[in-house]
Backbone as numpy.savetxt, mean C-alpha at the origin, in Angstrom:
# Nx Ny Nz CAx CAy CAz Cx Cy Cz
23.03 -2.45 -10.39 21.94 -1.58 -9.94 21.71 -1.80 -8.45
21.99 -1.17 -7.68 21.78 -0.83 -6.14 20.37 -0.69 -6.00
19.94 -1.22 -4.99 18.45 -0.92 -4.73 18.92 -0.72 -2.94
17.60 0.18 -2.78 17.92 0.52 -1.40 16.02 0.28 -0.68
15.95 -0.66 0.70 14.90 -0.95 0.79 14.53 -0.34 2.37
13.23 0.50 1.76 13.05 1.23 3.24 11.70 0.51 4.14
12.15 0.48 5.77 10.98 0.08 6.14 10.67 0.55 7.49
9.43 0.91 7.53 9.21 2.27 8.68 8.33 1.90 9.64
8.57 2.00 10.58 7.74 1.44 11.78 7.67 2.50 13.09
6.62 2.16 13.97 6.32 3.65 14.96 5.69 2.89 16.29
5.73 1.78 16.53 4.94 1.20 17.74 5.58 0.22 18.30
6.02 -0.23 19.27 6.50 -1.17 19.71 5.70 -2.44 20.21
4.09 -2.52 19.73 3.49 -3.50 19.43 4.01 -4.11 18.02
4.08 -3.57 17.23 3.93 -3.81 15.92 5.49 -4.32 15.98
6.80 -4.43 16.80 8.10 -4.69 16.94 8.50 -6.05 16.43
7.57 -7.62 16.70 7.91 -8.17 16.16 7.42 -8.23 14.70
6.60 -8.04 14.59 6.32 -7.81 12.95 7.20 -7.05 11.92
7.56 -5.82 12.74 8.20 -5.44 12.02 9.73 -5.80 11.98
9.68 -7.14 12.64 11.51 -8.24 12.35 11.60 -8.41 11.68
10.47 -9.46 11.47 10.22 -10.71 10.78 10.38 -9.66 8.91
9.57 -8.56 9.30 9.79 -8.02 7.44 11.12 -7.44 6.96
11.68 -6.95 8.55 13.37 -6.62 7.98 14.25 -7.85 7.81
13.73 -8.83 8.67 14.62 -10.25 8.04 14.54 -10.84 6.78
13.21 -10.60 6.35 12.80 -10.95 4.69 13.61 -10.25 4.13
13.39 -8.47 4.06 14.83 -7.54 3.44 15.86 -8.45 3.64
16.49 -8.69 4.64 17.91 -9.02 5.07 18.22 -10.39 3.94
17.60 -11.00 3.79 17.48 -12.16 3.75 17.59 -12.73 1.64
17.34 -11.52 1.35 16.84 -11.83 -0.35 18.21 -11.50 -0.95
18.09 -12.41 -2.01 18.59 -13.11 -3.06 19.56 -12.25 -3.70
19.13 -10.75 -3.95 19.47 -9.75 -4.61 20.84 -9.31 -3.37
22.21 -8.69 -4.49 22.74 -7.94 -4.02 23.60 -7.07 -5.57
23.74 -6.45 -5.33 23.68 -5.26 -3.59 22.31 -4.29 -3.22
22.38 -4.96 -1.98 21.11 -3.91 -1.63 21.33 -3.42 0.02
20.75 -2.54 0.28 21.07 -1.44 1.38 19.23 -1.33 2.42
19.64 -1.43 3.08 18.40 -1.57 4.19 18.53 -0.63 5.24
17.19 0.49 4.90 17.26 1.42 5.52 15.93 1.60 6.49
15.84 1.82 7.78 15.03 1.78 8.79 14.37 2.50 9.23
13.45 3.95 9.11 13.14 4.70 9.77 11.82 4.40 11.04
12.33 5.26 12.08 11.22 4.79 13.07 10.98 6.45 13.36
9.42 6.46 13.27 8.68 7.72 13.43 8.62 8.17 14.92
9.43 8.67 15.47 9.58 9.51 16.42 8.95 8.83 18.06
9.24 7.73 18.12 9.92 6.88 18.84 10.96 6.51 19.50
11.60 7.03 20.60 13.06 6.48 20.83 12.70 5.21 21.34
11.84 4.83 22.07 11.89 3.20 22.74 12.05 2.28 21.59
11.46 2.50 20.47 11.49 1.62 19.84 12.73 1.84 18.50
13.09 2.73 18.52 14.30 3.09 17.90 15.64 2.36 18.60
15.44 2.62 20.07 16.54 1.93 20.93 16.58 0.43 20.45
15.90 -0.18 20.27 15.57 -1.21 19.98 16.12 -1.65 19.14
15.64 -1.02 18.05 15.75 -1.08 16.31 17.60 -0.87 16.12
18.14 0.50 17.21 19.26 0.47 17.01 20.38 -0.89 17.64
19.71 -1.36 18.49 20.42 -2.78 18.95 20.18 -4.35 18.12
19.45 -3.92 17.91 19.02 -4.82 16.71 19.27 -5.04 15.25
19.41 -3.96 15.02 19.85 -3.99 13.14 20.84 -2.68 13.14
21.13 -1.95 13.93 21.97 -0.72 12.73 23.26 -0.84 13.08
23.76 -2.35 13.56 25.25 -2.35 13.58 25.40 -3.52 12.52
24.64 -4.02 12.06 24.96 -4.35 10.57 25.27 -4.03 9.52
26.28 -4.67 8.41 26.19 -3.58 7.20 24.99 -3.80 6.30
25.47 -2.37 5.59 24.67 -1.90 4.52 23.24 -1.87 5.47
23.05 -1.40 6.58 21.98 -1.28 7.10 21.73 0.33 7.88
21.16 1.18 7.14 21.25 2.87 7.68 19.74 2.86 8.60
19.86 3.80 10.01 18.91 3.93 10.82 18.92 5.72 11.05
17.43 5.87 11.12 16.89 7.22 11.71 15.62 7.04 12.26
15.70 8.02 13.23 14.60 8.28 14.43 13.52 9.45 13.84
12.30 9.64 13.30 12.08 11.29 13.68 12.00 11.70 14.72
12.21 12.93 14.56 12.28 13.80 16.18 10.61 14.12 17.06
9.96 13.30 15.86 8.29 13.51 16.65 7.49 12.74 15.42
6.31 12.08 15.87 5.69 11.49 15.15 4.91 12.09 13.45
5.64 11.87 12.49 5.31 12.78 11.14 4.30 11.97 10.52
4.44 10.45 10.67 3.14 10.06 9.46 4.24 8.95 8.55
3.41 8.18 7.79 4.03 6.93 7.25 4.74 7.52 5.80
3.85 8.88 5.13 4.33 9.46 4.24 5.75 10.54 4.25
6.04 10.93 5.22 7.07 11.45 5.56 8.10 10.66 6.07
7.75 9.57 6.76 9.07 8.77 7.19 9.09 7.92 5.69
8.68 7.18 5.09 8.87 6.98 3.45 10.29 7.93 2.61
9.25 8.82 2.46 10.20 9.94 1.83 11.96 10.30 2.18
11.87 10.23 4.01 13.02 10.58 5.05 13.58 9.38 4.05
13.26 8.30 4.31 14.05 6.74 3.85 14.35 6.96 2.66
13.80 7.36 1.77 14.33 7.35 0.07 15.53 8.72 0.00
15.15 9.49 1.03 16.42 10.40 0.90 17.80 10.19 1.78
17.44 9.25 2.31 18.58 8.59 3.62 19.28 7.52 2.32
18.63 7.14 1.64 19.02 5.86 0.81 19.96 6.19 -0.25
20.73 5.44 -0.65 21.89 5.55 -2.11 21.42 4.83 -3.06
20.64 3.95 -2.88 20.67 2.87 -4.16 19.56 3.70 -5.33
19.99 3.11 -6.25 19.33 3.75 -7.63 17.97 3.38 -8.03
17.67 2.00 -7.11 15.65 1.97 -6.78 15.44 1.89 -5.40
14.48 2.70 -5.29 14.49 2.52 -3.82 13.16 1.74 -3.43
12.69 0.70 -2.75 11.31 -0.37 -2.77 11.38 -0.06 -1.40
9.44 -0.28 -1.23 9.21 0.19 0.15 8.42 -0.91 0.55
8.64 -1.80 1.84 7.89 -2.37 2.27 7.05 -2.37 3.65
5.97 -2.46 4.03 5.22 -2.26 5.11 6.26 -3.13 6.19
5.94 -2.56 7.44 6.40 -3.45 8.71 5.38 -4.53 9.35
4.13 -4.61 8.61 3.64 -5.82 9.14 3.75 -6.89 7.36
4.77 -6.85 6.90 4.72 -7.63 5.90 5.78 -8.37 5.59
6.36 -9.10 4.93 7.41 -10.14 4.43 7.68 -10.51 3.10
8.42 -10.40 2.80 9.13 -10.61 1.27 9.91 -11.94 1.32
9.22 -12.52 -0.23 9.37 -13.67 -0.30 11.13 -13.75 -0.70
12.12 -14.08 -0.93 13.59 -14.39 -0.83 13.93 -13.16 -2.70
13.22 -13.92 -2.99 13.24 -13.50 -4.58 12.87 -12.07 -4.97
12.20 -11.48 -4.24 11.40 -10.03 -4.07 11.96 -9.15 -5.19
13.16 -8.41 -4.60 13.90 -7.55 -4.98 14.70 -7.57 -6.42
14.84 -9.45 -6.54 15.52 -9.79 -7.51 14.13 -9.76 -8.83
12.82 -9.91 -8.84 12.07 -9.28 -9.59 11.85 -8.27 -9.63
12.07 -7.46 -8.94 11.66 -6.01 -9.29 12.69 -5.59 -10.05
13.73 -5.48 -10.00 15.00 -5.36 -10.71 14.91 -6.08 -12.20
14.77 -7.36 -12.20 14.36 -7.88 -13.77 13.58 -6.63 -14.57
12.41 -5.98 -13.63 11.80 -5.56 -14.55 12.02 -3.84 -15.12
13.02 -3.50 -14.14 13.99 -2.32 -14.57 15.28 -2.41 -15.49
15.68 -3.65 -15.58 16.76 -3.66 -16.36 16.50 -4.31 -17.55
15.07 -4.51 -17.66 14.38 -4.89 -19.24 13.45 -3.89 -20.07
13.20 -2.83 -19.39 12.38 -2.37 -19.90 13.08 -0.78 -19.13
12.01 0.08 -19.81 12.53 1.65 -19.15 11.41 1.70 -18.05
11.35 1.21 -17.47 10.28 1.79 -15.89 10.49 2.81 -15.43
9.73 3.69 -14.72 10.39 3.96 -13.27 9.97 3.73 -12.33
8.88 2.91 -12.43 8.16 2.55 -11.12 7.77 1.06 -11.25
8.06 0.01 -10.19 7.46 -1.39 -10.38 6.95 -1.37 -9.03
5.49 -2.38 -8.96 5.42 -2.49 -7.97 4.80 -4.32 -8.08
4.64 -5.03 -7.17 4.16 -6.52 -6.81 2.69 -6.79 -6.66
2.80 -8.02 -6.29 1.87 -8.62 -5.59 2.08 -8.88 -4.36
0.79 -8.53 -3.70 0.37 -8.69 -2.20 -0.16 -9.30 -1.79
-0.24 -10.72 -1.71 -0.96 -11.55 -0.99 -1.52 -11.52 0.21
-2.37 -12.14 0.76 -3.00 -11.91 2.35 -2.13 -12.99 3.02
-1.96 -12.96 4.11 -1.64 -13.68 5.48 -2.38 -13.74 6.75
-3.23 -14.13 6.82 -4.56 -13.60 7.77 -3.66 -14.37 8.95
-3.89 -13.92 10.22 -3.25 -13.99 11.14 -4.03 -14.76 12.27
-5.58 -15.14 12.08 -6.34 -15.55 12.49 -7.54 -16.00 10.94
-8.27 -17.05 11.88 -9.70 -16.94 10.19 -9.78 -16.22 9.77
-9.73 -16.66 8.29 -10.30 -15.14 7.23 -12.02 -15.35 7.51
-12.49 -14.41 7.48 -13.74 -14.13 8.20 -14.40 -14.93 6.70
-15.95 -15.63 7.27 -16.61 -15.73 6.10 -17.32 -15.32 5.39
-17.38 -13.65 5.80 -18.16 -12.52 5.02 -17.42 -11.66 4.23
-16.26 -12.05 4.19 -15.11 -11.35 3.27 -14.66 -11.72 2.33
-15.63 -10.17 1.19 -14.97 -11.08 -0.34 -14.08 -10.98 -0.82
-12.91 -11.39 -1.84 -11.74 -11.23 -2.12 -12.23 -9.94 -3.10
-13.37 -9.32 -3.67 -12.82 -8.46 -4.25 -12.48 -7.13 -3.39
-12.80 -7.21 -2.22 -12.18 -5.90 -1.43 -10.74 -6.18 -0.60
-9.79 -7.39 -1.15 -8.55 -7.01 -0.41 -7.65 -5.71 -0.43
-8.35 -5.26 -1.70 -7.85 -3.97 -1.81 -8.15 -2.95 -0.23
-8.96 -2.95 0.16 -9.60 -2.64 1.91 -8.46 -2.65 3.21
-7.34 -3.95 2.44 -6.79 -3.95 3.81 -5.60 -4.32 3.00
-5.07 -3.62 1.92 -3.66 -3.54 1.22 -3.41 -4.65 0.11
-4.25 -5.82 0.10 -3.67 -6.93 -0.69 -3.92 -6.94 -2.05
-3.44 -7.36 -3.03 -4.21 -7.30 -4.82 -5.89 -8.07 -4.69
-6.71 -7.44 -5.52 -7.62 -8.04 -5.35 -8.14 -8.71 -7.07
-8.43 -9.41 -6.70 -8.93 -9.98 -8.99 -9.05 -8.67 -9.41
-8.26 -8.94 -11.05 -9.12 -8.01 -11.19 -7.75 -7.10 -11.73
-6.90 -6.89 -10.85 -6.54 -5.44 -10.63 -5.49 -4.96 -12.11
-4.57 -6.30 -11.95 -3.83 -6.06 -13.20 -3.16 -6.93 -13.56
-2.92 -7.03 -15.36 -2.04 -8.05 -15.90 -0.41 -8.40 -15.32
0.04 -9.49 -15.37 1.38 -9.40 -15.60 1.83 -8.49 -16.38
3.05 -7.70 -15.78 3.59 -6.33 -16.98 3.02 -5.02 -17.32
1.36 -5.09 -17.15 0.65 -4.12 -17.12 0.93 -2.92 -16.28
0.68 -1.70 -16.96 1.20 -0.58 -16.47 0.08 0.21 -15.49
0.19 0.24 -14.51 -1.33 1.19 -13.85 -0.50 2.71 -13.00
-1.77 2.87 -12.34 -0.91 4.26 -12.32 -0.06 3.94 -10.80
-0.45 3.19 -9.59 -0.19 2.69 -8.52 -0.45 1.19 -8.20
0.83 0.82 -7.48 0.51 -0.70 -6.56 0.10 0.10 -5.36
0.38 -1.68 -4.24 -0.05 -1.14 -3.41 0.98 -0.77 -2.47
0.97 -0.59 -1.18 2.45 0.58 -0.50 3.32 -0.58 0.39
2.79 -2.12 0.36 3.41 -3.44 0.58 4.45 -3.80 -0.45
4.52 -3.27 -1.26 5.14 -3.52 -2.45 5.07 -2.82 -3.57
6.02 -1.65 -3.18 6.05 -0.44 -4.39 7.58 -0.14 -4.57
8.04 -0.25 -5.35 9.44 0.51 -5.70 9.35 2.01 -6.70
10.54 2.58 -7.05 10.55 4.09 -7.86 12.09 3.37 -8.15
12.47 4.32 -9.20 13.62 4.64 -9.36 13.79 6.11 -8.36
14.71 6.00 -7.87 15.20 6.76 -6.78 14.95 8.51 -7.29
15.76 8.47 -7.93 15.80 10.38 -8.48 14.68 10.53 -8.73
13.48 9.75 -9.83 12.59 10.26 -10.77 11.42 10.53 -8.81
11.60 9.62 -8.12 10.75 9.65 -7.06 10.86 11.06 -6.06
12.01 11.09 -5.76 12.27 12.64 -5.40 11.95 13.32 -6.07
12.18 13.35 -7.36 11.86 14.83 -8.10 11.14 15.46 -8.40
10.07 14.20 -8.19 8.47 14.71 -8.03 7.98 14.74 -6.32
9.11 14.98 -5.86 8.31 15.73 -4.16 8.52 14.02 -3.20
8.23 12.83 -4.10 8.27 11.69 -2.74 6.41 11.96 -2.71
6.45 11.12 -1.26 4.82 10.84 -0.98 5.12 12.59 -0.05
3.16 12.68 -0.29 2.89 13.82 0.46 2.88 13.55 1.90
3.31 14.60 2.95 2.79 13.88 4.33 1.67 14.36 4.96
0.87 15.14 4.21 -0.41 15.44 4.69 -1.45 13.67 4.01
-0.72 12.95 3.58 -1.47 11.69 3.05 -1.02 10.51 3.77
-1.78 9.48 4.14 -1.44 8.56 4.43 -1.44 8.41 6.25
-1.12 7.14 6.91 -1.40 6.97 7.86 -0.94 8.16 8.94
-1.40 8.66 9.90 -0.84 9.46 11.24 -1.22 9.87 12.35
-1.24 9.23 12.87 -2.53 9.80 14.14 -3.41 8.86 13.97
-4.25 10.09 14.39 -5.80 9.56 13.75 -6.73 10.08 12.50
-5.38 10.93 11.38 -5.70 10.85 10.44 -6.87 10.06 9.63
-7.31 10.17 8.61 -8.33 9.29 8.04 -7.60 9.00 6.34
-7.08 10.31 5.90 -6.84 10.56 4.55 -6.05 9.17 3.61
-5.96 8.84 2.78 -5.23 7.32 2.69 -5.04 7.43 1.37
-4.63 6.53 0.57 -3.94 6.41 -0.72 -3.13 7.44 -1.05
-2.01 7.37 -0.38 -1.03 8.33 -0.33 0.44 7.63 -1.55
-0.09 6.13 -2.24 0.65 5.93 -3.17 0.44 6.85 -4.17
-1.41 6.94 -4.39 -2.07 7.16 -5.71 -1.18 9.20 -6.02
-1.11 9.86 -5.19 -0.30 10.94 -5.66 0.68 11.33 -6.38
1.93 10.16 -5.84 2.80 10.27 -6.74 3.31 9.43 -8.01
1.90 8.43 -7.84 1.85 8.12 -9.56 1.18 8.72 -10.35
0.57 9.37 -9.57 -0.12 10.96 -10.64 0.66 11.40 -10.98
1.72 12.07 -10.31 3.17 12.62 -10.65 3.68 12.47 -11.38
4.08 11.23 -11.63 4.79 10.67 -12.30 4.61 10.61 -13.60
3.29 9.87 -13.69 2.56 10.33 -15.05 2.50 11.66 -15.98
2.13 12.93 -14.79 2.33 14.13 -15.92 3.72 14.32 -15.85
4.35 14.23 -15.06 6.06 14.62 -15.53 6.36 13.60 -16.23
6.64 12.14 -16.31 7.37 11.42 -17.29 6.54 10.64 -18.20
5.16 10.74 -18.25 4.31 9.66 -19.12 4.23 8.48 -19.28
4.56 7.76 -17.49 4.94 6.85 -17.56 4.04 6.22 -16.01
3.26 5.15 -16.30 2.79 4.54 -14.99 4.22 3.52 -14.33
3.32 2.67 -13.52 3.93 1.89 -12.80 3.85 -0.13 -13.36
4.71 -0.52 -13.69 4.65 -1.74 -14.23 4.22 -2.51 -13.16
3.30 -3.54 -12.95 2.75 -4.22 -12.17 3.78 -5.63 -12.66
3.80 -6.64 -11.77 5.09 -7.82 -11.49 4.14 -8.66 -10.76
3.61 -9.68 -10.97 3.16 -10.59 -10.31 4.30 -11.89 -9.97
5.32 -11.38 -10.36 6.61 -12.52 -9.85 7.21 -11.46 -8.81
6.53 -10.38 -8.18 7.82 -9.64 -7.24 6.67 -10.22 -5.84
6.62 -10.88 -4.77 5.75 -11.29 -3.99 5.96 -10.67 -2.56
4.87 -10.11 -1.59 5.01 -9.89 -0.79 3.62 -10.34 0.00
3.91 -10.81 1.41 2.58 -11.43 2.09 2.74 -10.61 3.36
1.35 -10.18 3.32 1.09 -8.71 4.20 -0.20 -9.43 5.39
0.25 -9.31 6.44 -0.03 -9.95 7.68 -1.84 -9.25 8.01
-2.57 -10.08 8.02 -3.86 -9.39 8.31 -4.17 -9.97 9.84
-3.85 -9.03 10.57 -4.43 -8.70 12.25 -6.03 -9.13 12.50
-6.18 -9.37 13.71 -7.92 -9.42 13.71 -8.45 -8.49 13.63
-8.09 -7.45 13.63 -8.99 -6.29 13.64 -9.54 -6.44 12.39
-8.53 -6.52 11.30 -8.96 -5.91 10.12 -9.75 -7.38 9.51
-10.49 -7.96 9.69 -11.30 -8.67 9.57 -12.98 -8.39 10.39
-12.56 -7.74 11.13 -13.83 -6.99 11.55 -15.00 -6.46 11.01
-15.87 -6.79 10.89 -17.04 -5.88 10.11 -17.11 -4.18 9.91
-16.89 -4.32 11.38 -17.31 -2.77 11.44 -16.13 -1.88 11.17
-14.73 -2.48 11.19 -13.64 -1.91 10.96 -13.80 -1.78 9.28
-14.07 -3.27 8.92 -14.00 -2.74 7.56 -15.05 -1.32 6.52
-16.32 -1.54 7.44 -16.90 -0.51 6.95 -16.35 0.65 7.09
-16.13 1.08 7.83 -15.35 2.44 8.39 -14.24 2.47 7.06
-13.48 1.32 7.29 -12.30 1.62 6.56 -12.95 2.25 4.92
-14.20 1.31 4.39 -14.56 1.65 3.43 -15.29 3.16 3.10
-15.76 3.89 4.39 -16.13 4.80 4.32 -15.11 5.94 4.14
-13.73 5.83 4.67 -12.70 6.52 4.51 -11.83 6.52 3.21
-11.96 5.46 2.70 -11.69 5.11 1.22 -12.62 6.10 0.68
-13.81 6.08 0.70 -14.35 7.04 -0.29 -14.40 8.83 -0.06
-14.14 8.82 1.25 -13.79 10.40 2.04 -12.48 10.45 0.57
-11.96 9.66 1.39 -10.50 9.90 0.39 -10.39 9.96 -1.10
-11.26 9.28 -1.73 -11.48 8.93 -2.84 -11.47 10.66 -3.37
-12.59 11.14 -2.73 -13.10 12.65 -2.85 -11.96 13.63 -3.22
-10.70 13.76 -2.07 -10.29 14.33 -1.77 -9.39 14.34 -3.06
-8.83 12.96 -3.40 -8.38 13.09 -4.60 -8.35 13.40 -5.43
-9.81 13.15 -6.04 -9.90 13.63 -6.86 -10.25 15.28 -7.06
-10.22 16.07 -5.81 -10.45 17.12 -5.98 -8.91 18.09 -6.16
-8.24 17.21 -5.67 -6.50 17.43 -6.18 -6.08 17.32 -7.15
-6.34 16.16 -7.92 -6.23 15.51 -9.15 -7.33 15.10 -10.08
-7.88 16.36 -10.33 -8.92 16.32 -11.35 -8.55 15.54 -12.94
-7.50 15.48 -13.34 -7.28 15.14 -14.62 -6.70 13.54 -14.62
-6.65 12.93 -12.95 -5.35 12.01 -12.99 -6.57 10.43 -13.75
-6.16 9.86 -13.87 -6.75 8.72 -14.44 -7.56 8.09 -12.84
-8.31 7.22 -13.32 -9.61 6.82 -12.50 -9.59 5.62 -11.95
-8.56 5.01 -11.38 -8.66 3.58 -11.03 -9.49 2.53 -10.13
-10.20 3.60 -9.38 -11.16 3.15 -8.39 -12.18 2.79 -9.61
-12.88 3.86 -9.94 -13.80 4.03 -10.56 -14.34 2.64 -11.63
-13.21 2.64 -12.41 -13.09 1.70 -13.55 -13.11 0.24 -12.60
-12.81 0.14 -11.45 -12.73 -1.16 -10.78 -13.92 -1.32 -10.02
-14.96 -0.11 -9.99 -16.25 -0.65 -9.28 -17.06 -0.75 -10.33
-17.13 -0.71 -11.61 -17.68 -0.96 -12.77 -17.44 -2.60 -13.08
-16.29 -2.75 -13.10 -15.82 -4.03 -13.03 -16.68 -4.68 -12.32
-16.27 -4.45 -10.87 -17.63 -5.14 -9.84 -18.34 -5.44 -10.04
-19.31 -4.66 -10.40 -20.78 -4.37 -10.25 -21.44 -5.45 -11.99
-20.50 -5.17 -12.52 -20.48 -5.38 -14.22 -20.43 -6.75 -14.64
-18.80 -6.86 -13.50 -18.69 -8.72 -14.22 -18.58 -9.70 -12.83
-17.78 -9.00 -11.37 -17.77 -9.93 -10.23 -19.50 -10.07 -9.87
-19.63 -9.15 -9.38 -21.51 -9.65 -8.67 -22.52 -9.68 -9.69
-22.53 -10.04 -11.07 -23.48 -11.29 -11.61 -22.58 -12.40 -11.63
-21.13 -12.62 -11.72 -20.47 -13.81 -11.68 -21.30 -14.97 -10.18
-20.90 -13.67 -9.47 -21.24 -14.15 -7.72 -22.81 -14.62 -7.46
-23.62 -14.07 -8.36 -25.10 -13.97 -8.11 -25.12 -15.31 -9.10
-24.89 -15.39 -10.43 -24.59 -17.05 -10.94 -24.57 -18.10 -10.09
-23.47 -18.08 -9.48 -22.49 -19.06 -8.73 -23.70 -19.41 -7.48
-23.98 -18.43 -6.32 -25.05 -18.74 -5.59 -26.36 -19.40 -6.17
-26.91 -18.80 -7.39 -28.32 -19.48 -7.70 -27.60 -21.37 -8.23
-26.61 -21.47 -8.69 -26.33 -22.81 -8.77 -25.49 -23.36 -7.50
-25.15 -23.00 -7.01 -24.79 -24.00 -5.66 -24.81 -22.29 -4.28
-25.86 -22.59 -3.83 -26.10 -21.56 -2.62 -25.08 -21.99 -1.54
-25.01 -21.17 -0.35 -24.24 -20.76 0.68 -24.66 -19.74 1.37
-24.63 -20.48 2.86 -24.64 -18.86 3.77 -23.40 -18.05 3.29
-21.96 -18.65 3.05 -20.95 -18.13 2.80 -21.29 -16.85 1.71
-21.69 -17.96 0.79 -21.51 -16.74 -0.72 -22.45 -15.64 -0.21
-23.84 -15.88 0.50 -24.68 -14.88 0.80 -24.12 -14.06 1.49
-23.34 -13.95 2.43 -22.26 -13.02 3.22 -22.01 -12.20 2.79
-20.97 -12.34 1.69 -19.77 -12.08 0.82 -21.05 -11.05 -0.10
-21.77 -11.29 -0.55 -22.35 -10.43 -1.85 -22.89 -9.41 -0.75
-23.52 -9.84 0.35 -23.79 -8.66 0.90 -23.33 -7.74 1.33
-21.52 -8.17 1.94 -20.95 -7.90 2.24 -20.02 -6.66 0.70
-20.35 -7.12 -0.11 -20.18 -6.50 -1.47 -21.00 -4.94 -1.44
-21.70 -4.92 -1.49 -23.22 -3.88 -1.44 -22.45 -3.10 -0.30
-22.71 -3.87 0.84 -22.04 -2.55 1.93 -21.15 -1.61 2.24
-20.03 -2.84 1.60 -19.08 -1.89 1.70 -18.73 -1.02 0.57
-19.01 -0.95 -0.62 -19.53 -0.33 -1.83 -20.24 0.92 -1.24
-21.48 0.63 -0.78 -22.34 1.67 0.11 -21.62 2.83 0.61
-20.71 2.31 1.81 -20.43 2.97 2.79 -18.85 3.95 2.27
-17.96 3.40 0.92 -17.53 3.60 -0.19 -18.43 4.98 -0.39
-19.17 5.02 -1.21 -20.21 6.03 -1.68 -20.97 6.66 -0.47
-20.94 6.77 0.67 -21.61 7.26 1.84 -20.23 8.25 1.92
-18.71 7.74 2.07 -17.54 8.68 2.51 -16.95 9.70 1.30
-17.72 9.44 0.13 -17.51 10.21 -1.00 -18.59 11.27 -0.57
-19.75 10.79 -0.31 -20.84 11.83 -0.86 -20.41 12.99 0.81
-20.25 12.04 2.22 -19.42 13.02 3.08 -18.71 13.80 2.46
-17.23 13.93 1.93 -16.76 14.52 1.36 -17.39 15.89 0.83
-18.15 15.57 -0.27 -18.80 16.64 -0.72 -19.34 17.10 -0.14
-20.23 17.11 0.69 -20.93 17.92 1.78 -20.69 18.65 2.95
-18.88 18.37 2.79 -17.90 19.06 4.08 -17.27 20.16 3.34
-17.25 21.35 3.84 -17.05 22.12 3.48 -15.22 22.81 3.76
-14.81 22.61 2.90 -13.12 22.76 2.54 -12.62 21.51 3.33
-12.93 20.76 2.71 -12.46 19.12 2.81 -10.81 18.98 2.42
-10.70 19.62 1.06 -9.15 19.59 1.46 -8.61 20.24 2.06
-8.96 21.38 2.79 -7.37 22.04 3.89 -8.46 21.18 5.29
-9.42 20.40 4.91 -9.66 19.92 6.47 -8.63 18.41 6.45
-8.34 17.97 5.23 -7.55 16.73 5.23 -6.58 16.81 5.48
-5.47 18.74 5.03 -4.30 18.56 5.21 -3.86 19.10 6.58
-4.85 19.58 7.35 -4.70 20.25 8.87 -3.84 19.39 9.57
């Protein structure tokens, strides 16, 4: 089974980061596998990329001809690619040696068509002490909570997602009106085409807590105010989704129930028997960004043709 691993990058800040995650590709356990590069419409950093990796084998490179978005250079890569799964990893992230060689276990045991990992954090500076682990979901990582070993959901996260190659095309690939571009806002541009997937084959995505990937957290994204924002766009987005995918299953939803249900009285326990400015942070820090979550939803609704304003 060929797997083919795409990884897409657009800034020449982001250049060494995005080495260090094609050396992890380069580097794992699994063969045969094929490493494919797209850089979003960039030549400086394509020049680069082409002196650097595309005179290696089994290593394919493309440029876009203008900046398209993380969902379109994705897609470019799974159709540039041969191998029969194609796994996508972020350029600020790293795969542990073994990566590829679990994701594969869990296609050649079972009928999948979609596996995706675990995402661990790598904070790149202090993890801030107002940041609770149940929002790593905020800045890409698994957060408690999310899913069993083996368990089927409808999306991982886009640090660590594979398809079987055909079934992923055939449902269109990621949209490129979704996901990072510009100064886009729109986001969960996984959650689409495991909607897809679902009504065409009836089949989610197997979650792998043995496939590992550690996804680099910048200072920014430890920021307060970044994170609110970010959380406010989560729920813009949230909207949008579901106004696309009225029938698709509810994964946010069912996970702020969770929250609210079993993490923050766990958390509110834990403080009344051993207090902390820390824990006090963190719960507040819970509420807000929850808030501001439900502030970019209820935006949503109150904007008028929100989806052709998302896909402009």
């Amino acid at each position: 089974m060929q797997v083919s691993v795409v990884v897409c990058t657009y800034a020449m800040d982001r250049y060494d980061a995005f080495t260090e995650a094609v050396e992890s590709v380069l580097a794992q356990t699994y063969d045969p596998i094929e490493v494919v590069l797209v850089v979003d419409g960039n030549p400086e950093v394509y020049e680069r990329v082409r002196e650097d990796f595309c005179e290696r084998e089994h290593v394919v490179c493309h440029n876009n001809d203008e900046n398209r978005g993380i969902s379109y250079s994705r897609t470019k890569g799974a159709e540039l690619a041969s191998g029969d799964i194609v796994a996508f990893i972020d350029d600020d992230a790293a795969a542990e040696p073994d990566w590829v060689s679990n994701l594969v276990d869990i296609y050649e045991n079972t009928d999948a068509i979609a596996v995706g990992g675990d995402v661990k954090p790598d904070w790149q500076t202090e993890k801030p002490d107002f940041f609770p682990e149940e929002f790593y979901w905020l800045v890409g990582c698994v957060e408690p909570g999310f899913a069993e070993d083996g368990e089927e959901v409808r999306n991982t996260y886009g640090s660590n997602i594979s398809y079987r190659r055909e079934q992923f095309l055939e449902v269109g690939g990621y949209d490129p009106n979704t996901g990072r571009k510009g100064d886009k806002h729109l986001q969960a541009h996984e959650a689409p085409v495991g909607i897809r997937l679902l009504k065409e084959y009836g089949k989610g995505m197997v979650f792998t807590e043995d496939a590992v990937v550690h996804h680099k957290l910048f200072d920014y994204r430890g920021e307060f105010g970044w994170l609110v924002s970010r959380s406010f766009w989560q729920g813009y987005s949230k909207r949008v989704m579901d106004l696309l995918y009225p029938d698709a299953p509810d994964d946010k939803s069912a996970y702020l129930k969770q929250l609210l249900t079993h993490f923050v009285p766990k958390r509110v326990k834990e403080l009344v028997r051993s207090p902390s400015r820390a824990e006090v942070k963190q719960l507040l820090s819970i509420f807000v960004f929850t808030g501001a979550v439900g502030l970019g939803y209820l935006y949503a609704i109150l904007t008028p043709n929100v989806v052709e304003k998302a896909n402009a």
